[in-house]
N, C-alpha and C positions, 0 to 999 in steps of 0.2 A: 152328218153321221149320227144317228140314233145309237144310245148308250143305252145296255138294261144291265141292272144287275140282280135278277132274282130268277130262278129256274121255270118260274111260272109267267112271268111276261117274257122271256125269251121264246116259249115254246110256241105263247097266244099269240105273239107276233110274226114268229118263221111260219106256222103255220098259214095265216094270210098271205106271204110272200108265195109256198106254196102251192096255193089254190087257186093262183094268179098263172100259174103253171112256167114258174119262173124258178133257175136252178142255183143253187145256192152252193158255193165254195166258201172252207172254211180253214183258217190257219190258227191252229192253238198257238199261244205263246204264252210266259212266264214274264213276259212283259221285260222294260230295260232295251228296248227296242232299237234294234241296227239295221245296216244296209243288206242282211244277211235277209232278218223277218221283212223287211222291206218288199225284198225281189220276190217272195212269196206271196204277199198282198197282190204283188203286180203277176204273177203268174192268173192267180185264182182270177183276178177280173177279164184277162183274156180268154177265159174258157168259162166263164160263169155272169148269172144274168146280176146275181144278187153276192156278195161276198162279206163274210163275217167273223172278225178276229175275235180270238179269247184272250184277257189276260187273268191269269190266275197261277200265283204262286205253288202250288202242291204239296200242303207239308206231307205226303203221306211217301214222296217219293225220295226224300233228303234222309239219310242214314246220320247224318252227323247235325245236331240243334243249331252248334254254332256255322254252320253253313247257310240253315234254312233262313236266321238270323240277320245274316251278311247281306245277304242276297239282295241284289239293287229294287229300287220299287219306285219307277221314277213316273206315275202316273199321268202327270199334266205335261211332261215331255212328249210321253208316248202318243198320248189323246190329239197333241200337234200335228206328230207325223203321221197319224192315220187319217187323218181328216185332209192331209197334204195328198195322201195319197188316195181320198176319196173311198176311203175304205167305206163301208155301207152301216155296219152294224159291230158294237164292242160289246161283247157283254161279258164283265167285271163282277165276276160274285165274287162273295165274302168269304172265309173258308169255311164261317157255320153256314153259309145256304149251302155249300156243296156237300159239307157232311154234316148233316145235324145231328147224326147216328155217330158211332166211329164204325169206320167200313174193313170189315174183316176181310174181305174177299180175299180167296188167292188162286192164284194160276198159275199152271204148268206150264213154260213152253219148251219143257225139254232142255236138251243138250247151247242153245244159244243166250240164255240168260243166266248162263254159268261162268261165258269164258270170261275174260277181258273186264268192261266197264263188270259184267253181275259178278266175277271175284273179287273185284277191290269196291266194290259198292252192293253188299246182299241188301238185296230186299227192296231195290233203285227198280229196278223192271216190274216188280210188282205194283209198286206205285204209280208208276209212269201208267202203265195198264188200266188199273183203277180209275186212272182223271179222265183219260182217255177214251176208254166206253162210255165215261159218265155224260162228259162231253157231245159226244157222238151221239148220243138217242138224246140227248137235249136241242141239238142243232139240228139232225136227220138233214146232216150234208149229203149233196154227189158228188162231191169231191173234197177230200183234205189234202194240205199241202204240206211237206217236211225237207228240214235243209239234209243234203248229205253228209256233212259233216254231224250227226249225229246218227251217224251208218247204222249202230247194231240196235238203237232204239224203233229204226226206220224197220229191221228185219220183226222185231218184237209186235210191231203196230199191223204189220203185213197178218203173220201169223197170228193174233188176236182178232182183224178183222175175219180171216180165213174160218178160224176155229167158231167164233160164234156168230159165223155168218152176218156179218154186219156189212147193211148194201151200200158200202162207202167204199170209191176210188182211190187208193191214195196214188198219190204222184209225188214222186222223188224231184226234187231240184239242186241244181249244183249250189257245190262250197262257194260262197262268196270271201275274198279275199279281200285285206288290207294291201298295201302297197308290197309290202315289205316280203306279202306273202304268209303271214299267219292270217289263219282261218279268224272271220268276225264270228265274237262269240261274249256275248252279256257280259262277262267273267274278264273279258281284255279291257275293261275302265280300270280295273285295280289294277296293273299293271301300272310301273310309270316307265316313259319315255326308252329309259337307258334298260327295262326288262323288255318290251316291245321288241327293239331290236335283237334283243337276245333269243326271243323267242322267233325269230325267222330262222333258223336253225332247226326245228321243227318241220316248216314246209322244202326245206332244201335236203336234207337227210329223205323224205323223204322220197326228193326227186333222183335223190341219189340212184335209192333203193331200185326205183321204175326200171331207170338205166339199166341198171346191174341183175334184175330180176334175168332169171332164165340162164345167165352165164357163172354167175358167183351161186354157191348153193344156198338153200335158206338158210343152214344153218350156222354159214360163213358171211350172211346178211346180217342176222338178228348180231351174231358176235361184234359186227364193224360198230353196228349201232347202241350196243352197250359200250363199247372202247369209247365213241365221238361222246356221247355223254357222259362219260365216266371221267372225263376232261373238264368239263364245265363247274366251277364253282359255287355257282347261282342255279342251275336246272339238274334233277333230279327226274329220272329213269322209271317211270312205274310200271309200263309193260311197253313192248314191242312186238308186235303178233302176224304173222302171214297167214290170212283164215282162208278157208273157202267162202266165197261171196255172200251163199246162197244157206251153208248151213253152219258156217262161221267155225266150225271143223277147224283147229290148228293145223298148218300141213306141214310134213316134214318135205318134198320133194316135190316138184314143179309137175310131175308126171301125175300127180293124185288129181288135179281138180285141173279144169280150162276157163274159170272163170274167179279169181285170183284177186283177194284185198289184202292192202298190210295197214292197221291200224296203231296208231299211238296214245300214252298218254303221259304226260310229262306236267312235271311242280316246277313253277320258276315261282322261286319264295314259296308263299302259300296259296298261289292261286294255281291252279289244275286246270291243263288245257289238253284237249284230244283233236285226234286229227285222222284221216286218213286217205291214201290214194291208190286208185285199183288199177293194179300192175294188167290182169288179163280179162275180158270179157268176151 
């Protein structure tokens, strides 16, 4: 596995893979690497001739310092599993090659980077946006890959490719699960053992929810699911939302939309986990 870390032998290098007329898939990650970014490496080599992982922290997407701070960086871990996995190409810039400037940009995307994760985190979508183009005309992928478990980031990437036409595929992949049924997610190492368990609660609520869609109303959903957690001692409640799929819309009744997600996001201690599973498509 060939490593670059600098914007200019990434580009002098894809470029040759390129010209070779060979197509290249690509998986951003934040690095701290699980079975989750794993299954995504493994997607991208089935559909791709060349494929290439990013790790790069984003400080521009972190609203809180002491988060950006926290946040695992477990380099020579990850470099194992990618290279177990035959992944092709890492390229690890520093945050001054990726902003040597401070990058002002901002974007609109409307009513979807408002609800859920963009009210309890302003200014997280714009970020994520920022690495993300940056990324993307540095790599000049045909295909990126994203887990669903980070659904309404997944609709923000859609609609940025869309709006500035950028000729990159993305393709959705499912949540990969731990046993227990909480989503894998960087953020579940802080976690110990006896929070783990606590947080399967999280994916059973909302299988609950799946069940119950369509017969209990939403707004006798969202009520069940602040009661179940309004119980728990150790996990704390930050939203519970039944969106429309597509334009992340809150709905009040089953009748407004046919293609139907309910997203979560909940604090066990101080680690923040999200989730979600789509009741109708």
């Amino acid at each position: 596995m060939k490593i670059l870390n600098t914007i200019k032998e990434a580009r002098g290098y894809l470029n040759e893979i390129r010209s070779k007329g060979l197509s290249i898939g690509f998986v951003p990650t934040m690095g701290a690497l699980h079975e989750g970014h794993l299954s995504l490496i493994r997607e991208a080599k089935k559909e791709n001739d060349f494929v290439v992982c990013s790790i790069f922290v984003n400080p521009v997407q972190f609203n809180n310092e002491a988060d950006l701070k926290k946040y695992p960086r477990e380099i020579e871990s990850d470099i194992k599993k990618l290279k177990k996995e035959k992944c092709d190409l890492l390229f690890h810039p520093s945050a001054e090659e990726m902003y040597p400037e401070p990058d002002n940009t901002k974007f609109d995307f409307g009513d979807p980077d408002k609800v859920m994760e963009g009210k309890f985190r302003p200014g997280h979508f714009n970020g994520v946006a920022v690495v993300v183009k940056k990324l993307f005309e540095i790599i000049e992928p045909a295909r990126a890959y994203f887990g669903l478990k980070d659904y309404q980031q997944l609709v923000i990437i859609h609609k940025l490719t869309k709006d500035y036409n950028l000729p990159v595929e993305i393709v959705p992949c499912p949540i990969i699960r731990e046993e227990n049924g909480l989503a894998m997610s960087s953020r579940n190492e802080f976690l110990s053992e006896s929070e783990k368990k606590q947080a399967s609660l999280i994916y059973l609520t909302l299988k609950r929810v799946k069940i119950q869609s369509g017969f209990a109303t939403i707004s006798e959903l969202k009520e069940s699911v602040f009661r179940q957690f309004k119980k728990s001692k150790t996990m704390k409640l930050e939203y519970f939302e039944i969106v429309d799929l597509y334009s992340l819309k809150p709905l009040r009744t089953w009748t407004e939309s046919n293609n139907i997600i309910a997203c979560i996001a909940v604090y066990i201690g101080k680690v923040r986990l999200i989730d979600n599973i789509i009741l109708f498509s």
